[in-house]
N, C-alpha and C positions, 0 to 999 in steps of 0.2 A: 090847447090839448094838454091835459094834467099826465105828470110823469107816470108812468105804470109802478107798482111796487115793486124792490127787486126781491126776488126769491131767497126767503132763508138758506144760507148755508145747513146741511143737514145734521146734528150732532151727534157725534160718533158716541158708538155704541159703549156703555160703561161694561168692561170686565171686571170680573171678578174671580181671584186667585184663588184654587181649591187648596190651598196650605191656610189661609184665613180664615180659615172655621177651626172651629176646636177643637183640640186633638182628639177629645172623647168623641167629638160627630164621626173626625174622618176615620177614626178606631170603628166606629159604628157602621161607616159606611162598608169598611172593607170587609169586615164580618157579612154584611149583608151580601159580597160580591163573592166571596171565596170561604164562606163557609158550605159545606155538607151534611144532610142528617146523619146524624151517628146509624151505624154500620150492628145490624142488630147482632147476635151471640145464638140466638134461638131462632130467628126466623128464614133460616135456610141460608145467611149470609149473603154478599152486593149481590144485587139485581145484576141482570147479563146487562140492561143497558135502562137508562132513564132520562130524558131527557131535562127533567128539571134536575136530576144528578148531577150538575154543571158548573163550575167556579168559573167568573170573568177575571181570567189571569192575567188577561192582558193590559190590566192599571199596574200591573206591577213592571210594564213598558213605558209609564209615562214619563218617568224623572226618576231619578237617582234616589231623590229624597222620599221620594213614594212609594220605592222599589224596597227603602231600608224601613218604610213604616209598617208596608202590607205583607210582606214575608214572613216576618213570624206570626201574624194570623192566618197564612197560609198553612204553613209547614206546619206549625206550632197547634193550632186548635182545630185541623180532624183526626180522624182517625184513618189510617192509612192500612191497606193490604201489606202482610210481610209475604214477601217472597218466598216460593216454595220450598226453597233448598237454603238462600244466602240470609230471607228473615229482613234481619232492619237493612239490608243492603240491597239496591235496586227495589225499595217498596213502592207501592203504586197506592195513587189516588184512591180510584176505581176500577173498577179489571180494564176499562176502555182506553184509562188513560195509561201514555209510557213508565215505563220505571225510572223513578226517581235517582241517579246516577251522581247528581255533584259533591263532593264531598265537603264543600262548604255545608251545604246544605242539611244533608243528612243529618248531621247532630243536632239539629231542632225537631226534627221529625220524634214524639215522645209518645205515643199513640197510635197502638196497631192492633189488628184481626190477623189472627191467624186461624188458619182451618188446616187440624190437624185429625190426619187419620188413623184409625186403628187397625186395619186388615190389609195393611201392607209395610213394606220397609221404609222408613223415613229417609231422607236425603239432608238430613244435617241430624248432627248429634247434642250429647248433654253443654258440650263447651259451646257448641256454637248459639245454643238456648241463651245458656245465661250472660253470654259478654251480648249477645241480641237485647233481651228483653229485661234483663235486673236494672232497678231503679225506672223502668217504663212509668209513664203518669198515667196511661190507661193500657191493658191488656183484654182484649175480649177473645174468649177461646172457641172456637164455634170445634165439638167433635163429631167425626161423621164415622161410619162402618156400612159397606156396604147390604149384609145381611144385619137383622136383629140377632144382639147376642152373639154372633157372627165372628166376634174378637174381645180380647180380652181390653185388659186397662195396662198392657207394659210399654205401648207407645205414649203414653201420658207420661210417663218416669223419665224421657225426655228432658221435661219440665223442672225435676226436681231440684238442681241447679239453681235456680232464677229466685232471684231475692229482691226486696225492694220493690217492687207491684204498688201502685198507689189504690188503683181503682182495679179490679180485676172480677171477669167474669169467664169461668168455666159452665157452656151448655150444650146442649144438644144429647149425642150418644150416649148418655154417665149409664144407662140402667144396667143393675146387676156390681156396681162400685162407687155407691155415692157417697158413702165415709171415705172412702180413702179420696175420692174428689174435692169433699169437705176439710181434707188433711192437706190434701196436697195446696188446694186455693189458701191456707194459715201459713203454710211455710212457704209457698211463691210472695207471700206479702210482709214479713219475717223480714229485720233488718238486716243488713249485707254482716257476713258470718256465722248467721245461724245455722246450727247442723240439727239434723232432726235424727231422734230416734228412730226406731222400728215403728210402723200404726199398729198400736194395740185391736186385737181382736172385735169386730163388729160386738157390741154390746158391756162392752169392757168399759167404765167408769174413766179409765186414763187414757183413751183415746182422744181426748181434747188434750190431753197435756204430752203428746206425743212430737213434740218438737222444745229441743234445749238449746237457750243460750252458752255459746265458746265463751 
């Protein structure tokens, strides 16, 4: 009677390290996991809720080494909601998610919506605009009033402070002040010490040159 064969031993499964790709992939990947659509300025601003609105945060629980890769494509490449009152302080993702609170953290955060209203009292003022948002890489301004015409443009002067804006967009509310919205988005993007004059008069020639270098 001939010997039976014995049974292969089974061979174990080959792993493969997710640091062994390249950095540009795993760069690639993490964008694909914790990036968001940008956060529109005119279209009524974040959705109440979305489910594809979602970043998988939780690669950035895998390893240490993972945590230091995917973090600032986190923090660093969306755009983030400014808090009502405190601005770059406790800003959130999306309205769903918590406010962002660590203060490590926070100074990569470079990229915010704010919704800022005309027909009522503001809860932070011109200092807390410009140490908020001067030198920002992106600022989208979404303006709301609750009636048309309803208010004027002196909550925007808020704003006037704020230097250094890379990318900046003022939309929504402007009707009835779009020169001096046109003025004020030149001097929010003005480098850090620029003082502006007075805005020359709707139709005035030097209303483009209504902002001087100190």
């Amino acid at each position: 009677m001939s010997a039976q064969p014995s049974a292969e031993a089974p061979s174990s499964p080959h792993t493969v390290s997710f640091m062994v790709l390249p950095a540009e992939v795993r760069i690639q990947i993490y964008s694909y996991l914790l990036h968001l659509p940008p956060i529109s300025a005119t279209a009524g601003g974040p959705p109440d809720d979305d489910a594809e609105s979602r970043v998988s945060a939780g690669i950035l629980r895998a390893s240490r080494l993972i945590h230091a890769e995917a973090a600032p494509v986190l923090y660093g490449g969306n755009t983030f909601v400014a808090h009502p009152s405190l601005l770059a302080d406790f800003p959130r993702l999306r309205p769903w998610y918590g406010p962002v609170c660590a203060a490590a953290v926070l100074p990569r955060i470079r990229r915010f919506h704010l919704t800022l209203r005309l027909d009522c009292d503001l809860p932070f003022d011109r200092r807390r605009a410009a140490a908020a948002f001067s030198g920002a890489e992106e600022l989208h301004v979404r303006v709301v009033r609750t009636a048309f015409l309803g208010a004027g443009k002196d909550n925007l002067g808020t704003l006037e402070d704020v230097r250094g804006v890379q990318r900046l967009t003022i939309a929504g509310s402007t009707t009835g002040f779009e020169s001096y919205v046109d003025w004020l988005a030149r001097l929010m993007q003005s480098p850090s010490g620029t003082k502006a004059l007075p805005l020359a008069p709707v139709g005035d020639d030097t209303a483009a040159q209504a902002i001087a270098m100190t």
